[in-house]
C-alpha distance (Angstrom), angle and dihedral (degrees) to the residues before:
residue distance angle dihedral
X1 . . .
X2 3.85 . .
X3 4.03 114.7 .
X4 4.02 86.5 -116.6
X5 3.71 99.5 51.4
X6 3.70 105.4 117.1
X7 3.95 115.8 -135.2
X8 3.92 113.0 -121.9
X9 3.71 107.4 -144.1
X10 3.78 112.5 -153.4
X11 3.82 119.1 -112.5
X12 3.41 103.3 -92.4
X13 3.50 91.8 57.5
X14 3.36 100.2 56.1
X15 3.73 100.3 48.7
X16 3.98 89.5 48.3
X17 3.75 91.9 60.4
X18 3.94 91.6 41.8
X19 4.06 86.3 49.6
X20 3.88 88.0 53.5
X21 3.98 96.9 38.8
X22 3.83 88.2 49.6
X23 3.92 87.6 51.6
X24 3.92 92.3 46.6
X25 3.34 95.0 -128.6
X26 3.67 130.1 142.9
X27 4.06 119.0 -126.6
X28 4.01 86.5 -105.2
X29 4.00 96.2 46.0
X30 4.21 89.2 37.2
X31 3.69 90.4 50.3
X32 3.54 101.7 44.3
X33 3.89 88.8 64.6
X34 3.90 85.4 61.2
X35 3.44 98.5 36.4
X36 3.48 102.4 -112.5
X37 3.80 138.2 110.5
X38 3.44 137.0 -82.0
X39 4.04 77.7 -130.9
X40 3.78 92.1 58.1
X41 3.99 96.0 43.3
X42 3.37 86.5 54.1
X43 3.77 97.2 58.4
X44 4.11 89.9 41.3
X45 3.60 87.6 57.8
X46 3.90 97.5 48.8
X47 4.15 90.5 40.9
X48 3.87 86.9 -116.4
X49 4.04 82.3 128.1
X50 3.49 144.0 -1.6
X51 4.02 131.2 -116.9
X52 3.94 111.0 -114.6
X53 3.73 125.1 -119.0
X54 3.77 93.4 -91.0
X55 3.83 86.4 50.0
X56 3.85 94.2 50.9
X57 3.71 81.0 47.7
X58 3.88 95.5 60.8
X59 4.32 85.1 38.6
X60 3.47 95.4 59.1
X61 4.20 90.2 38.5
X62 3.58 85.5 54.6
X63 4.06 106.4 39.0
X64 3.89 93.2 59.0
X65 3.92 119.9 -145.9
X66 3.14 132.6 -7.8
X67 3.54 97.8 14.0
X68 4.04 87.8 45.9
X69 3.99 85.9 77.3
X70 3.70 96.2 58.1
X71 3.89 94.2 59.3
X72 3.58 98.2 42.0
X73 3.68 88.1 52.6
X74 3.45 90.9 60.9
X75 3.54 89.3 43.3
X76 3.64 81.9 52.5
X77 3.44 105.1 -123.3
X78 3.73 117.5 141.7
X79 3.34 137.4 -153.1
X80 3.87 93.1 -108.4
X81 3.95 88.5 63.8
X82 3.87 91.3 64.8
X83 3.99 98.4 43.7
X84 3.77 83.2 47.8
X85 3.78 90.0 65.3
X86 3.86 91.1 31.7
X87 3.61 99.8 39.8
X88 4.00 91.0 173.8
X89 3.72 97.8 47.7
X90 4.20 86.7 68.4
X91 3.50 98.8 89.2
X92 4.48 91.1 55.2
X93 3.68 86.5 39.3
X94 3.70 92.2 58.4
X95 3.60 94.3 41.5
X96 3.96 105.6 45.2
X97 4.07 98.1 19.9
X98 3.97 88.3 -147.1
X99 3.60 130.8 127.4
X100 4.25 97.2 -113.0
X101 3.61 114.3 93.3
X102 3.76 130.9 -165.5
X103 3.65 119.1 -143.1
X104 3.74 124.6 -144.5
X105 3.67 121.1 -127.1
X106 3.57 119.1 -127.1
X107 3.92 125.5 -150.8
X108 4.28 142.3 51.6
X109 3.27 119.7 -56.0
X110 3.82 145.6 55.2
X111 4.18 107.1 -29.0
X112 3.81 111.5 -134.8
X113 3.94 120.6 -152.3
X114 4.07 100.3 -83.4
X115 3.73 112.8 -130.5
X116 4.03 124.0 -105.9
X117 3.67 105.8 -114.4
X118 3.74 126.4 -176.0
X119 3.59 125.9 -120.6
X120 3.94 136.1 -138.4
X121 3.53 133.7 -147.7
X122 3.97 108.9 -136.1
X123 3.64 128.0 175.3
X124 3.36 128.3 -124.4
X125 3.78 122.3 -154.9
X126 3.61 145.0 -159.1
X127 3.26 99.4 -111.3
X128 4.29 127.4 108.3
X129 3.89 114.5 -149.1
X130 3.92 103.5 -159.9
X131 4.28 123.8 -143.2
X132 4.00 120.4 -132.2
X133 4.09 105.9 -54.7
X134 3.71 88.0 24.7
X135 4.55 126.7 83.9
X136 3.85 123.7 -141.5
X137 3.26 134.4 -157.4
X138 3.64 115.8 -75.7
X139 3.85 97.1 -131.1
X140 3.30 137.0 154.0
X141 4.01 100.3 -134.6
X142 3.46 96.4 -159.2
X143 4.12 97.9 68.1
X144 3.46 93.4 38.0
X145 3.96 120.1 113.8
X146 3.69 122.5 -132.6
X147 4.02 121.7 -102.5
X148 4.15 94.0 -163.0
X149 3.49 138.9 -38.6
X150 4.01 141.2 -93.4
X151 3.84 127.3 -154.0
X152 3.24 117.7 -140.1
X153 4.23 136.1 178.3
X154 3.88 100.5 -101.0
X155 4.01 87.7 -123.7
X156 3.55 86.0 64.2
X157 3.96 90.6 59.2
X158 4.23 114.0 43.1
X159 3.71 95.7 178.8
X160 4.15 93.8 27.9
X161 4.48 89.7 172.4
X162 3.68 81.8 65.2
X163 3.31 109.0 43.1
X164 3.48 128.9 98.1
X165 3.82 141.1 171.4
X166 3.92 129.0 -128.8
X167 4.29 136.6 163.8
X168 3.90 125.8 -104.3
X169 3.63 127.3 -131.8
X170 3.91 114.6 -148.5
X171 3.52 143.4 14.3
X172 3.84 98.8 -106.8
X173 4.00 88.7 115.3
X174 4.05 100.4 51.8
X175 2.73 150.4 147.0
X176 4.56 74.7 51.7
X177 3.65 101.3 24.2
X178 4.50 111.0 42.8
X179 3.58 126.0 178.5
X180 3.97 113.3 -75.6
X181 3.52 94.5 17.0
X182 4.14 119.7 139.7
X183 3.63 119.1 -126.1
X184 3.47 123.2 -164.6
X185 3.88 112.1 -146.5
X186 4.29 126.2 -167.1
X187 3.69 100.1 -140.2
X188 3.30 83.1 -168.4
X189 3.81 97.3 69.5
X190 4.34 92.1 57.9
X191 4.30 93.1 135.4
X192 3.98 111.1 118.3
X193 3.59 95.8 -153.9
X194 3.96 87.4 56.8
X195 4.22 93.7 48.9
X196 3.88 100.8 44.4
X197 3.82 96.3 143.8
X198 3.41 96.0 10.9
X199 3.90 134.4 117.4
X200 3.82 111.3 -108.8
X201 3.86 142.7 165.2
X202 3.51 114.8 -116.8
X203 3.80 135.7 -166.2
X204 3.95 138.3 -143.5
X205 3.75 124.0 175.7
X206 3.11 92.0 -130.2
X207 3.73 113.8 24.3
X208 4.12 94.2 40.7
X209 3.83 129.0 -151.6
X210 3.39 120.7 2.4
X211 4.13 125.1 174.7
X212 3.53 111.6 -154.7
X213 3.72 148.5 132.0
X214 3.78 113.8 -75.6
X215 4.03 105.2 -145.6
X216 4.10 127.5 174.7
X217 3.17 115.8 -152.0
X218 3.82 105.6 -170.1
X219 3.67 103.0 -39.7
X220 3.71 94.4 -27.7
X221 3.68 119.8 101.9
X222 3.67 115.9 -150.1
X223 3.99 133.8 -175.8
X224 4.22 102.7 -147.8
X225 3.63 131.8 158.4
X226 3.74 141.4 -118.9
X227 3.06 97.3 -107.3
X228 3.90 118.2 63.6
X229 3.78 100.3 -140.7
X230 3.82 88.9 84.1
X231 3.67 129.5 80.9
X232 3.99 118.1 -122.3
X233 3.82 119.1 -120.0
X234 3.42 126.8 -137.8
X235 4.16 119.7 -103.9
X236 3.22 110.1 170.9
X237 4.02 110.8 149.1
X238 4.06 98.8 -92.9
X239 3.63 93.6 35.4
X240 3.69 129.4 116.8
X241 4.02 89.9 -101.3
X242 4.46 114.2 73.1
X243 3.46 113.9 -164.3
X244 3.62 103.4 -126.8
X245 3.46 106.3 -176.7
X246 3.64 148.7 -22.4
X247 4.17 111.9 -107.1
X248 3.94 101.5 -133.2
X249 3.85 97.2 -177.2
X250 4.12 141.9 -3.8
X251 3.53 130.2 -165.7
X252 4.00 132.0 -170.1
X253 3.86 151.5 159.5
X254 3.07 123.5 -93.5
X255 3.96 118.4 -113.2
């Protein structure tokens, strides 16, 4: 190859390094928002590798509309796998092709204008977290591929490049948390002090993924259920039990 032959970077490269220039970030800050590092950005931006699915995910969550819909493509998400969760944004999404929805209003009475909400892209995986009396998987969430994807309103999701969705096993949690529900969990948001009293996913080496209710009692932090029948575990930081994440919404059929 002659000295003067200029590389062509594909296209995805390109448009990730305009994403993060436009942001002013540098590769370390951009890539700590997606969890990656300033190594890997690097080799995105030159076309030495390319992001995974999840990663396109967290691109497209973070690069707004329109430029959303050209990472999630390569992500390969679809348009269909929004409306499927939004059946009665279809009609605008076939219309305008953007990423802001409006949602009818159901019920009598005199219809106001709806309001134009953003959408995220969040992964779900294949991956079961269990309650108290139940075992997850024992998974490390950050190589694990995506098996679809939810929408979600953005105010649902603070930190949407590190959020992801998963399935619960038991009913330890209800009447909140039911068997075969999906969680979605900011791993982001993984600081004790911050979750006292909050509903978080938890990990154990050896025991795996556990959603529960992260208590202190004192200075003792504690992971214990909704219902009373189950013994609390110890999570204090240092313990066998990491806080992995704080679950910021569920959804499920009901049975």
């Amino acid at each position: 190859m002659s000295p003067n032959t200029e590389i062509v970077r594909p296209e995805w490269s390109v448009k990730i390094e305009s994403l993060r220039r436009a942001r002013k970030g540098s590769q370390a800050d951009f890539g700590r928002g997606l969890g990656v590092s300033a190594m890997a950005m690097s080799r995105w931006e030159r076309g030495a590798s390319e992001p995974s699915g999840q990663a396109y995910i967290r691109l497209g969550n973070l690069a707004g509309d329109p430029l959303c819909w050209f990472f999630w493509e390569r992500a390969g998400l679809r348009l269909s796998d929004i409306t499927r969760v939004l059946p009665a944004a279809r009609r605008r999404l076939s219309q305008t092709g953007i990423a802001k929805l409006q949602f009818a209003q159901a019920g009598s009475g005199k219809k106001r204008f709806p309001k134009v909400a953003n959408l995220v892209a969040v992964p779900l995986l294949p991956v079961h977290a269990g309650t108290h009396g139940c075992v997850g998987d024992n998974t490390d969430l950050s190589n694990v591929a995506a098996e679809s994807i939810l929408a979600a309103p953005v105010e649902w999701c603070p930190n949407p490049g590190s959020t992801v969705c998963l399935r619960v096993k038991g009913n330890s949690m209800s009447p909140l948390i039911l068997d075969g529900y999906i969680i979605a969990v900011d791993l982001s948001d993984n600081q004790n002090d911050h979750l006292v009293g909050q509903i978080v996913l938890a990990s154990h080496k050896e025991k795996g993924l556990l959603v529960s209710r992260l208590i202190r009692f004192d200075h003792t932090d504690a992971l214990v259920s909704d219902q009373r029948d189950y013994e609390s575990v110890p999570a204090n930081p240092g313990s066998a039990w990491r806080t992995v994440g704080k679950v910021v919404w569920w959804a499920g059929r009901p049975k």
